[in-house]
C-alpha positions as YAML, in Angstrom:
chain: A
units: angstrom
residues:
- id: 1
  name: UNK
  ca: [105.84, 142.77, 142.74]
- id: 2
  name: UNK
  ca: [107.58, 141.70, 145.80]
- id: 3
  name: UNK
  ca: [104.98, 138.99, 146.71]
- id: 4
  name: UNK
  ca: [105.36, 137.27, 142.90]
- id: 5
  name: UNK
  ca: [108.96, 137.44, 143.88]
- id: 6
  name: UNK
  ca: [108.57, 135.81, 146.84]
- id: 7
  name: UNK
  ca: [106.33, 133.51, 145.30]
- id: 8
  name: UNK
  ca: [108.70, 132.46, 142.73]
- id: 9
  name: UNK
  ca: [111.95, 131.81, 145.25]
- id: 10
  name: UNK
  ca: [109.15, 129.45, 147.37]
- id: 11
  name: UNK
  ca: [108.34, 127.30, 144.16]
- id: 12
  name: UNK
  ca: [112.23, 127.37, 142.68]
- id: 13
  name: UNK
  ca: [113.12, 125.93, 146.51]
- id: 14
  name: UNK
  ca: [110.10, 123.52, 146.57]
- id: 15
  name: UNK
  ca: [111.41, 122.06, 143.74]
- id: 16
  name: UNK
  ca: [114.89, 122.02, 144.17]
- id: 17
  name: UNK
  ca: [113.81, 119.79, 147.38]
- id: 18
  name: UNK
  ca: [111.52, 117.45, 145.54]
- id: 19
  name: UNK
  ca: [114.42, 116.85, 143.32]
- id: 20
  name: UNK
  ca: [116.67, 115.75, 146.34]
- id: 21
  name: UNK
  ca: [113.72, 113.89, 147.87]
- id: 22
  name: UNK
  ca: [113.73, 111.97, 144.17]
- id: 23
  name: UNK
  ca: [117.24, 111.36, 144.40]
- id: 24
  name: UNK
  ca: [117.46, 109.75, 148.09]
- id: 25
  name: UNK
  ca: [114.56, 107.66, 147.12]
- id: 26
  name: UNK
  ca: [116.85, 106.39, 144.23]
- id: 27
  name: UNK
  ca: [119.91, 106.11, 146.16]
- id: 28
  name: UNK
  ca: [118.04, 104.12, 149.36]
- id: 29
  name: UNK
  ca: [115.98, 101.74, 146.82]
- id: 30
  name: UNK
  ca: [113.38, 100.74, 149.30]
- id: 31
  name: UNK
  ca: [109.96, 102.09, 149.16]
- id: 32
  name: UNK
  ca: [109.17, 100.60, 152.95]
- id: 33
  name: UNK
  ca: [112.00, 102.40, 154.57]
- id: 34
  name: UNK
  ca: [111.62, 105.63, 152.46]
- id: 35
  name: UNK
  ca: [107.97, 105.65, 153.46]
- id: 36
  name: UNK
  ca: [109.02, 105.55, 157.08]
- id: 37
  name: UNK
  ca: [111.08, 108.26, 156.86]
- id: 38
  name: UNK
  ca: [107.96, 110.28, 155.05]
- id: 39
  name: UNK
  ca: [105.63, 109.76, 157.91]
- id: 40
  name: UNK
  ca: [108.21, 110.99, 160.18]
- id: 41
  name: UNK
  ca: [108.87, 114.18, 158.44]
- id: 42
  name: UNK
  ca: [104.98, 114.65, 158.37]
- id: 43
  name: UNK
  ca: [104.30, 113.64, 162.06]
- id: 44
  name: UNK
  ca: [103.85, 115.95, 164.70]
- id: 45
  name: UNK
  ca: [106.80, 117.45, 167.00]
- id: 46
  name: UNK
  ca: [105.37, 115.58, 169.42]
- id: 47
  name: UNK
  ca: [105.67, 112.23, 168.01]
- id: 48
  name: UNK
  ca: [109.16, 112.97, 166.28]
- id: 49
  name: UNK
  ca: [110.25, 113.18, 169.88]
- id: 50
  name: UNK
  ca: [109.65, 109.95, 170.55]
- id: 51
  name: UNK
  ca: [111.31, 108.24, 167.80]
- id: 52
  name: UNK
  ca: [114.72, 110.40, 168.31]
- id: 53
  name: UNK
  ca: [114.41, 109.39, 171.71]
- id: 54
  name: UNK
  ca: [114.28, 105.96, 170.89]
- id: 55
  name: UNK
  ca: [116.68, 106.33, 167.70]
- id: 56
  name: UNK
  ca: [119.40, 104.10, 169.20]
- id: 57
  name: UNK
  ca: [117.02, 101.19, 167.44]
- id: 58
  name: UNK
  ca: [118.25, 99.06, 164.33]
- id: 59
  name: UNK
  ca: [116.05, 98.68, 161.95]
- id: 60
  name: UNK
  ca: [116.89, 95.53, 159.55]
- id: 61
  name: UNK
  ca: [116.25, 95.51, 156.05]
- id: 62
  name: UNK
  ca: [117.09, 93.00, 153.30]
- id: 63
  name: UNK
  ca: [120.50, 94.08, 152.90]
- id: 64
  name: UNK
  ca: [122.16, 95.33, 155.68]
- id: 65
  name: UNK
  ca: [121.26, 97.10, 159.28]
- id: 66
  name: UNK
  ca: [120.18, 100.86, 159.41]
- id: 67
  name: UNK
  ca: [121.10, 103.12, 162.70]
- id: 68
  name: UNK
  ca: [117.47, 105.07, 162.25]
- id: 69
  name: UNK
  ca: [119.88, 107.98, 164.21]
- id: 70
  name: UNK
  ca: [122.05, 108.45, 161.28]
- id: 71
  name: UNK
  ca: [119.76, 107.52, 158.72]
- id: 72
  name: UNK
  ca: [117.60, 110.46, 159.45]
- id: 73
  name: UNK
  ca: [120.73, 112.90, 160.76]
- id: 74
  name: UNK
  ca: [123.37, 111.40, 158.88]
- id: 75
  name: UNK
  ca: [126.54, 113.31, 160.38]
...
């Protein structure tokens, strides 16, 4: 009983964060950038390291100049 519980509160929170994934995607409207930010997420510690060391970068997209810093820990 307490495992399907558990079980149940896992899925209801997977799903209530693939719903805000959905909705960042929609609100950033750029499939490059958002898959960036993907393979981030799913990269090792070790590697995620780097980048936030090196997060004072700019990337440049079509429309205007992203900190990657605040995109990824907006304040």
């Amino acid at each position: 009983m307490i495992h399907s519980m558990f079980t149940s509160s896992l899925n209801e929170e997977v799903k209530s964060l693939e719903e805000d994934i959905e909705a960042v995607k929609d609100k950033v409207d750029d499939p490059v950038i958002c898959e960036k930010v993907r393979q981030f997420v799913y990269a090792p510690n070790e590697i995620q390291a780097i980048y936030k060391s090196d997060s004072g970068t700019v990337l440049s997209t079509k429309r205007e100049h992203i900190e990657v810093n605040s995109f990824i820990h907006p304040s």
